[in-house]
NUZANU-237380 format. One line per 5 residues: for each residue y, x, z of C-alpha. Coordinates in nm, 4 decimals, decimal comma. Example, Ala and Ser with C-alpha at 12.3 -4.5 7.8 and 13.67 -1.06 7.14 Angstrom:
-0,4500:1,2300:0,7800; -0,1060:1,3670:0,7140
***
This chain:
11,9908:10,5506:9,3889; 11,7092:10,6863:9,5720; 11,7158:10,3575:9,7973; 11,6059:10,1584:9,5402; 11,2177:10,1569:9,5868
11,2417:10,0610:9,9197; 11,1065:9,7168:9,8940; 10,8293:9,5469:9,7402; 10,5656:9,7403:9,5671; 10,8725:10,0397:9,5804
10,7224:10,1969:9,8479; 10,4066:10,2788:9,7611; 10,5252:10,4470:9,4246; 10,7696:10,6289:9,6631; 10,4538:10,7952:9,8564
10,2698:10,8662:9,5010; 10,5403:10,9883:9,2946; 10,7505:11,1468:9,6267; 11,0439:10,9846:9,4412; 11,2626:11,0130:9,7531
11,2153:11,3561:9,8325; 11,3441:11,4317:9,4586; 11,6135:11,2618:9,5076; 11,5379:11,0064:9,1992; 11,4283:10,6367:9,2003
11,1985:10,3437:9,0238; 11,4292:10,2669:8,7818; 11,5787:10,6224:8,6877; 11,2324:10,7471:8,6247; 11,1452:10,3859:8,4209
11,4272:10,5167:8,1832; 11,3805:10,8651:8,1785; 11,0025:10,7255:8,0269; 11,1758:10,5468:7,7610; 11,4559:10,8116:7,6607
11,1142:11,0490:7,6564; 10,9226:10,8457:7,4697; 11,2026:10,7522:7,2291; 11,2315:11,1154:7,1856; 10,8940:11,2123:7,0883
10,7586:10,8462:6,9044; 10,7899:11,0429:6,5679; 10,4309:11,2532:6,6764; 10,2736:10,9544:6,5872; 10,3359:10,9395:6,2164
10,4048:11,3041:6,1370; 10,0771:11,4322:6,2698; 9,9071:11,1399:6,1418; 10,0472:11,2023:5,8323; 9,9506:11,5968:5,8654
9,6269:11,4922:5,9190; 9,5903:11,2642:5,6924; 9,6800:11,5329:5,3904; 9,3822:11,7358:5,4818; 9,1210:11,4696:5,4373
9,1210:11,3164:5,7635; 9,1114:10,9433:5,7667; 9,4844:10,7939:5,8367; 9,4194:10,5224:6,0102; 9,1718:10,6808:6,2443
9,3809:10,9899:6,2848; 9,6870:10,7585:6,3924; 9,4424:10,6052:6,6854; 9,2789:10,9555:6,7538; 9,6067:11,0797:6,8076
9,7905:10,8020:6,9942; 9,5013:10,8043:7,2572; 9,5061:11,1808:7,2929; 9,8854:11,1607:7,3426; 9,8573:10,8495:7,5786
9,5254:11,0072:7,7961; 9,7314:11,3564:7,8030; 10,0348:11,2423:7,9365; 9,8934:10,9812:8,2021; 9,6923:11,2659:8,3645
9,9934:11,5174:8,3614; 10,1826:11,2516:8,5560; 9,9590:11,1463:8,7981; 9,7804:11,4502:8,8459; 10,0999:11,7168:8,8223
10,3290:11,4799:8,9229; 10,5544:11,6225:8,6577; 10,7974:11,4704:8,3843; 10,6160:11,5366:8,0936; 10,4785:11,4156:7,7588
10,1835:11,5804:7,5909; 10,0911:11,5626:7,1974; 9,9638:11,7675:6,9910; 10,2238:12,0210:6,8778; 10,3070:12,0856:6,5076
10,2238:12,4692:6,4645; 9,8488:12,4141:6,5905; 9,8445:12,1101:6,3835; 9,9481:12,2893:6,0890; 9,7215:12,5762:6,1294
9,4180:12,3299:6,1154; 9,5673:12,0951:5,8708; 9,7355:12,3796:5,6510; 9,5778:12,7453:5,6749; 9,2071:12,6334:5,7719
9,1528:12,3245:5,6368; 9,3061:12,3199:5,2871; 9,3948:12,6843:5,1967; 9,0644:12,8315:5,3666; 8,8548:12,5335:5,2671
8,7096:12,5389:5,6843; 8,5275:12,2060:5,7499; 8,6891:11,9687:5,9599; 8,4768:11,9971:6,2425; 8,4417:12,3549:6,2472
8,8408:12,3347:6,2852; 8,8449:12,1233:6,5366; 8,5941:12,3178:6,7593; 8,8267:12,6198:6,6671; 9,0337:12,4209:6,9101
8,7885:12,3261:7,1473; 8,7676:12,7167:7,2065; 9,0817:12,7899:7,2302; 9,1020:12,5253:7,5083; 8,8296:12,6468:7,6831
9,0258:12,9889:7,6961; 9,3552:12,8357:7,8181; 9,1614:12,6738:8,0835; 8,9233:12,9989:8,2010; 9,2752:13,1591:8,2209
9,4390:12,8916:8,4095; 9,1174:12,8438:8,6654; 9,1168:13,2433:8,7043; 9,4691:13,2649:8,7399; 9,5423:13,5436:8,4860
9,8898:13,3446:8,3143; 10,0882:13,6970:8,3606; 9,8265:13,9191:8,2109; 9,8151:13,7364:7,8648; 10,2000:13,7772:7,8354
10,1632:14,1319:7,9154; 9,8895:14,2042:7,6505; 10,1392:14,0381:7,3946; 10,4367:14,2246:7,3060; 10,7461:14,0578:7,3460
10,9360:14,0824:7,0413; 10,5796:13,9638:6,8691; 10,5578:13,6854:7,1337; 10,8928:13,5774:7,0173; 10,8407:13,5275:6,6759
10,5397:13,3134:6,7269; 10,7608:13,0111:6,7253; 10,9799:13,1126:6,4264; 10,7150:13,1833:6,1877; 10,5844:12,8388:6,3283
10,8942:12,6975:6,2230; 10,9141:12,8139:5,9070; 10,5675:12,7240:5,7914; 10,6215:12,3673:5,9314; 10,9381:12,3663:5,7207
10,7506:12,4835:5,4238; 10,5161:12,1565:5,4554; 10,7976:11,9508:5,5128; 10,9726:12,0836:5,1625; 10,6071:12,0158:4,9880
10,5208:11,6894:5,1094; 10,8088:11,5714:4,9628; 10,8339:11,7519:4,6376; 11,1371:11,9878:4,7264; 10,9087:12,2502:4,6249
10,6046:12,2917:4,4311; 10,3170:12,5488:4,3142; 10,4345:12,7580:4,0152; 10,3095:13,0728:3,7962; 10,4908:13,3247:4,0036
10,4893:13,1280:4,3436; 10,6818:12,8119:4,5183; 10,9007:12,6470:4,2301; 11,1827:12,4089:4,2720; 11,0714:12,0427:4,2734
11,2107:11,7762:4,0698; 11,4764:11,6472:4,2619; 11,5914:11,3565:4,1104; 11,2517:11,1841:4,2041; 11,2898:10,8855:4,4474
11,1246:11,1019:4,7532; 11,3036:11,3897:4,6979; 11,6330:11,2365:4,7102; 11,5415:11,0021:5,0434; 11,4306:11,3532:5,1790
11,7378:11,5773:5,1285; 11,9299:11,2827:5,2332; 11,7407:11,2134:5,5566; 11,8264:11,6072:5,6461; 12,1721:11,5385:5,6506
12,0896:11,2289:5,8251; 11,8860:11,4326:6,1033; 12,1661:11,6677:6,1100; 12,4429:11,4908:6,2093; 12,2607:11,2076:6,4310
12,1288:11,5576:6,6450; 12,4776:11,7112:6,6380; 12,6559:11,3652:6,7928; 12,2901:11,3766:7,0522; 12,1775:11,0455:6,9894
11,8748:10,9169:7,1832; 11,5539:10,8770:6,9721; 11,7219:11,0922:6,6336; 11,4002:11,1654:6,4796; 11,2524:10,7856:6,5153
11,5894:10,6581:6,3669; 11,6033:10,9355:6,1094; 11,2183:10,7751:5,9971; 11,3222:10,4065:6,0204; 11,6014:10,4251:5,8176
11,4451:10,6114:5,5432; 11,1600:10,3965:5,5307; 11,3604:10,0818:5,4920; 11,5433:10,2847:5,2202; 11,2092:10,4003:5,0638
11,1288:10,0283:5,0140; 11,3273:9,9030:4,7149; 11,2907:10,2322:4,5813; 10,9083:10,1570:4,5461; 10,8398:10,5423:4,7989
10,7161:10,2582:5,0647; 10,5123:9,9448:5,0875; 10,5664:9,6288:5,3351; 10,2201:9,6011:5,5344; 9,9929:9,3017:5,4956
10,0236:9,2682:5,8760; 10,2284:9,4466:6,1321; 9,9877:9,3632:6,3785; 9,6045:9,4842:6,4166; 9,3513:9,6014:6,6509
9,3084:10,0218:6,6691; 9,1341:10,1539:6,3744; 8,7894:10,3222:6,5151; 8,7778:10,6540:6,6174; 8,4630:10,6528:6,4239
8,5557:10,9410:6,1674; 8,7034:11,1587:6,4025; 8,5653:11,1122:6,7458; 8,3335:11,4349:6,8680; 8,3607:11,5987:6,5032
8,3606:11,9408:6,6882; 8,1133:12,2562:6,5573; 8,1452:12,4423:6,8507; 7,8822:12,6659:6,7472; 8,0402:12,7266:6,3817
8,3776:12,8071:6,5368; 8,2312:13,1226:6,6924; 8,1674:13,3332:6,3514; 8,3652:13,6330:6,4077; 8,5930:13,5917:6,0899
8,7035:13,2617:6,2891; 8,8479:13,5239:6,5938; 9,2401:13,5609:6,4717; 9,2626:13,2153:6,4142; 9,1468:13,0868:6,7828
9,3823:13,3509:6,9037; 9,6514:13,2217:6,7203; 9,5771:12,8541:6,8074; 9,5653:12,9816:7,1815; 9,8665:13,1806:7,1672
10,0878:12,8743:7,0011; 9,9513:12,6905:7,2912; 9,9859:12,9018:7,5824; 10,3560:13,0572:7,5063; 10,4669:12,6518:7,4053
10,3210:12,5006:7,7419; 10,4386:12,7881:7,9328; 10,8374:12,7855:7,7598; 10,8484:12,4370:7,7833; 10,6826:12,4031:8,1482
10,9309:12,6642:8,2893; 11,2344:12,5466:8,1007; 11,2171:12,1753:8,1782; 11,0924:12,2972:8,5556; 11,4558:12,4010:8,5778
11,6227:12,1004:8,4303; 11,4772:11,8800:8,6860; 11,5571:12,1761:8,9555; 11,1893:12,2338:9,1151; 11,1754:12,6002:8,9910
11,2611:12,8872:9,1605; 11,5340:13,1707:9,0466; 11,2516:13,3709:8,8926; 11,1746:12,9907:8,6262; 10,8516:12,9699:8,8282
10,7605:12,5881:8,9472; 10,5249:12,5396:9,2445; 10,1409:12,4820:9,1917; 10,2302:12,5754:8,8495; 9,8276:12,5634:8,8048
9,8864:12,1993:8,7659; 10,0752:12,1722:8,4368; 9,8425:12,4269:8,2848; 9,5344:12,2576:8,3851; 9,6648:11,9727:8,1989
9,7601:12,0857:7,9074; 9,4694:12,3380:7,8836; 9,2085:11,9983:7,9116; 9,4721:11,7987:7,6756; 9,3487:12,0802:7,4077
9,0178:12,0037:7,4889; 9,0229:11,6090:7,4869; 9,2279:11,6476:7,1733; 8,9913:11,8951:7,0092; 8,7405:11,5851:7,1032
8,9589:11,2381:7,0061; 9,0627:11,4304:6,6727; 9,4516:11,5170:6,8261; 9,4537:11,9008:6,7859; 9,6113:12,1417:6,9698
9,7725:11,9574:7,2401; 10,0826:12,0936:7,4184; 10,3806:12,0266:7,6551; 10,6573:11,8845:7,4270; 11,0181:12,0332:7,4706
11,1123:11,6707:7,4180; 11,0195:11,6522:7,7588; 11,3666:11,7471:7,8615; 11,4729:11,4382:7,7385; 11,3430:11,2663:8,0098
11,4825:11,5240:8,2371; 11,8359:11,5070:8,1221; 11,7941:11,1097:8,1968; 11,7291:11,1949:8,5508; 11,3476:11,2094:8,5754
11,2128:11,4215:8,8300; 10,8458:11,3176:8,9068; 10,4861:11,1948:8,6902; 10,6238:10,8215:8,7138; 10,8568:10,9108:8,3742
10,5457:11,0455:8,1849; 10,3261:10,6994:8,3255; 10,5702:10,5359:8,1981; 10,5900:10,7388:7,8554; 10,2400:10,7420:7,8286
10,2108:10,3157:7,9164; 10,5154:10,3031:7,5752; 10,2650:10,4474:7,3574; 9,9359:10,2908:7,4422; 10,1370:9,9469:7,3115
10,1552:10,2029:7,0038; 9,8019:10,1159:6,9012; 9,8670:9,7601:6,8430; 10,1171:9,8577:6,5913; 9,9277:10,0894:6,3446
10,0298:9,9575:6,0317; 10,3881:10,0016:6,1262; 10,3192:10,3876:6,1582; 10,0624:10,4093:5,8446; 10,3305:10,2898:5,6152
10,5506:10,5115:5,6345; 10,5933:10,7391:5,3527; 10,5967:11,1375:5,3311; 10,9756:11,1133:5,2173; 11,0526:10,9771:5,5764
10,8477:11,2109:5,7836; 10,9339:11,5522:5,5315; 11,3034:11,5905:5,6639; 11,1754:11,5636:6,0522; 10,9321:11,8377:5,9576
11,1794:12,0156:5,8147; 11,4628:11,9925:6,0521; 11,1901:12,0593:6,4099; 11,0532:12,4122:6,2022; 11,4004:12,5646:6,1178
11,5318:12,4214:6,4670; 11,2797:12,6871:6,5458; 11,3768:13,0062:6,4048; 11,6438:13,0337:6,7463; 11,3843:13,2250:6,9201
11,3911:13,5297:6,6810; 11,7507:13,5950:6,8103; 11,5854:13,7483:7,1300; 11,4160:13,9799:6,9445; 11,6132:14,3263:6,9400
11,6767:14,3242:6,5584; 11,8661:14,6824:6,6200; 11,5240:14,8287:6,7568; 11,2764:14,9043:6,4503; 10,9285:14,9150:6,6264
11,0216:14,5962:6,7725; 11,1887:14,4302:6,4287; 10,9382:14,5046:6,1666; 10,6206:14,3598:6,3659; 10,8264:14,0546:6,4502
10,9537:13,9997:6,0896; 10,6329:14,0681:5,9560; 10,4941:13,7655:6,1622; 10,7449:13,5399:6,0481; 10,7578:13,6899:5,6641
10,3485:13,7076:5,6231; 10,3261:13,3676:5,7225; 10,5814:13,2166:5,4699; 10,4162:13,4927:5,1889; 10,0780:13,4227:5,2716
10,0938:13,0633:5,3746; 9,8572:13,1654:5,6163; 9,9580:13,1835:5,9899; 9,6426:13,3502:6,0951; 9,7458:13,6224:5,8916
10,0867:13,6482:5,9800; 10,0286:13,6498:6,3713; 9,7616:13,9394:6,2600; 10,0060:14,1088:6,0853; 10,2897:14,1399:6,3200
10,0195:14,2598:6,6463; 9,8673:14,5205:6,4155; 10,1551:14,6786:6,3252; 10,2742:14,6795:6,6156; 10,0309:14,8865:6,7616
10,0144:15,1253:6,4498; 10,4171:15,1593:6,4511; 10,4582:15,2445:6,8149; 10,1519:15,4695:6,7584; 10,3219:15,6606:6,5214
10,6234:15,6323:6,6796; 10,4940:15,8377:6,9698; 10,5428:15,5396:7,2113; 10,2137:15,4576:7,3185; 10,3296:15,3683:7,6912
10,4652:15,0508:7,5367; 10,1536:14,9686:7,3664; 9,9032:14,7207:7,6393; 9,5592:14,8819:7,6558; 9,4453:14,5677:7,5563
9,5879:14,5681:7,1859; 9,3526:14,8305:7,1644; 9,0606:14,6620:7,2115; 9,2361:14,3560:6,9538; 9,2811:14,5616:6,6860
8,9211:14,6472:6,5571; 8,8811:14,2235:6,5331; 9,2723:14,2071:6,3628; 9,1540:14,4590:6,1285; 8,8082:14,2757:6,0481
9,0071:14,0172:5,9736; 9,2378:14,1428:5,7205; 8,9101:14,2649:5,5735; 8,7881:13,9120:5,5174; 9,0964:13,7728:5,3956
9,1434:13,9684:5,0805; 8,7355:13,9787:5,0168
***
């Protein structure tokens, strides 16, 4: 296989892409782009659509965030020479949609350069080299929840945006179920289910298509005018950042939490597809790790910029990897499928909340796996990790919850006597944790 590239143009891509000396080849890596791509097309209408229910402009949110995904995942492969595809990940998504946007009424902008902060952090820790001393500040078991209470928020939306649930007198309410979306919804969860179970290539795109076809006659969907059409303008969401405004000091749990969804995703996902493709070490490090973090840390940045928040590494990256990718050339060739994306806009815009609720719902409680590390049989460690996950759901307000969970952690080892487990930084967190609780019930 790995004498393939040899002629023509072959060799050149050999010396950029060191395709021989991974063992891998032109045309491997060519499909390893399209199983990755085929595995993570759905970004493109569900945070679109995310968007989109916060105010933002659909069409322009669609081209925002197909050029953030497409600029993102160009660099990481010919700059990291890594398999990778970048997009902006659903629990920072949420957070700005969800918690800031709609719940605490933030302006766009001022959510977005919420973002562009949190960006700006990743980076200063990536250029400085202090990766290790973040994950020591944050306690494990807290660390580990992150991504459940994720989960189950992004679940939450996916139950609401197609009328599963609803707002009643003593909280969330059963929907009406017998309406048209509900029905396409609970049905495309089974659909999800079982396509994942049997690992079919591209689940969540078919899951969408076939729902949306379905959603048709049942009047959920309409056909577009055109299938065809230039990119909508960037106009309405292009450098809408209020970097100054993002810097109140009620804003502070929030850009941690947008920072921390981002740092612990690109760091799990970088060191767990590192080892699927076999360039990490026995300890899950990857050489010149620097370079995957640098890319994902300016991805937040661009995105915070082109109106695609919170950019991350995408664990559907090990798609590629299981089809045999090894180097950048998969994620050029990722990122090449979904620049053609932006000729095809109406395709994406047309599909209906219905379609797009049961991937939303199966990705968040996909997500509640990481709260099995968490010693549940260890009560300093269970509480603040519940508490996360729990305060989010209660609250509907992730800030909160990731508040929650780190200052009780502190006060429960405190009073447990084990202050040797408590990082001297948490100390200096919890005066701004405790400011914020302040705020959020004033």
């Amino acid at each position: 296989m790995a004498t393939e590239h040899a002629s023509g143009t072959g060799g050149r891509v050999d010396r950029i892409f060191r395709l021989t000396e991974r063992g891998t080849s032109v045309r491997t890596e060519a499909l390893a782009g399209v199983s990755m791509f085929l595995a993570s097309a759905y970004v493109v209408i569900v945070v679109p659509g995310m968007l989109a229910a916060a105010g933002v402009p659909h069409t322009a949110a669609t081209t925002g965030v197909i050029v953030t995904v497409v600029l993102a995942t160009l660099f990481m492969g010919l700059y990291a020479n890594l398999p990778f595809v970048l997009a902006p990940g659903l629990g920072g998504v949420a957070l700005v949609t969800v918690t800031l946007i709609q719940h605490d009424h933030v302006p766009y902008p001022v959510a977005m350069g919420m973002v562009f902060w949190s960006g700006v952090a990743f980076l200063l820790l990536t250029l400085l080299g202090v990766r290790r001393l973040v994950t020591r500040i944050i306690p494990d078991c807290v660390r580990l929840s992150i991504g459940s209470a994720i989960g189950l928020y992004i679940a939450m939306l996916g139950f609401r945006s197609a009328g599963l649930i609803e707002a009643g007198p003593k909280g969330m309410a059963l929907g009406d179920l017998s309406s048209g979306a509900a029905l396409l919804a609970l049905a495309g969860l089974v659909l999800v289910t079982a396509l994942a179970s049997r690992k079919i290539p591209g689940t969540l795109l078919i899951t969408m298509a076939v729902l949306t076809i379905a959603a048709i006659p049942l009047g959920v969907a309409e056909v577009p005018d055109s299938w065809f059409e230039a990119p909508g303008s960037l106009g309405p969401v292009a450098f809408h950042m209020d970097v100054l405004g993002a810097l109140k000091p009620e804003y502070l749990p929030y850009l941690f939490a947008l920072f921390a969804s981002e740092f612990f995703s690109a760091t799990g996902v970088v060191m767990a597809v590192g080892q699927r493709i076999g360039i990490a070490d026995e300890k899950g490090e990857i050489p010149d790790v620097k370079k995957p973090f640098l890319v994902d840390s300016v991805g937040v940045i661009g995105g915070s910029a082109l109106g695609g928040p919170s950019v991350t590494t995408y664990l559907e990256s090990a798609a590629g990897a299981d089809s045999g990718g090894r180097t950048g050339l998969t994620s050029v060739v990722t990122g090449s499928l979904f620049a053609l994306l932006l000729l095809f806009t109406p395709l994406a815009t047309m599909i209906p909340a219905a379609a797009t609720a049961p991937v939303l719902i199966f990705i968040g409680l996909s997500m509640l796996a990481g709260l099995r590390k968490v010693d549940m049989s260890e009560p300093t460690d269970a509480i603040p990790a519940a508490l996360v996950v729990g305060c989010t759901l209660f609250w509907g307000n992730f800030g909160t919850g990731i508040a929650a969970g780190l200052t009780a952690y502190v006060l429960i080892k405190a009073a447990a006597g084990r202050f040797k487990e408590i990082h001297p930084g948490m100390w200096v967190l919890l005066p701004f944790l405790l400011y914020f609780f302040y705020n959020s019930v004033h």
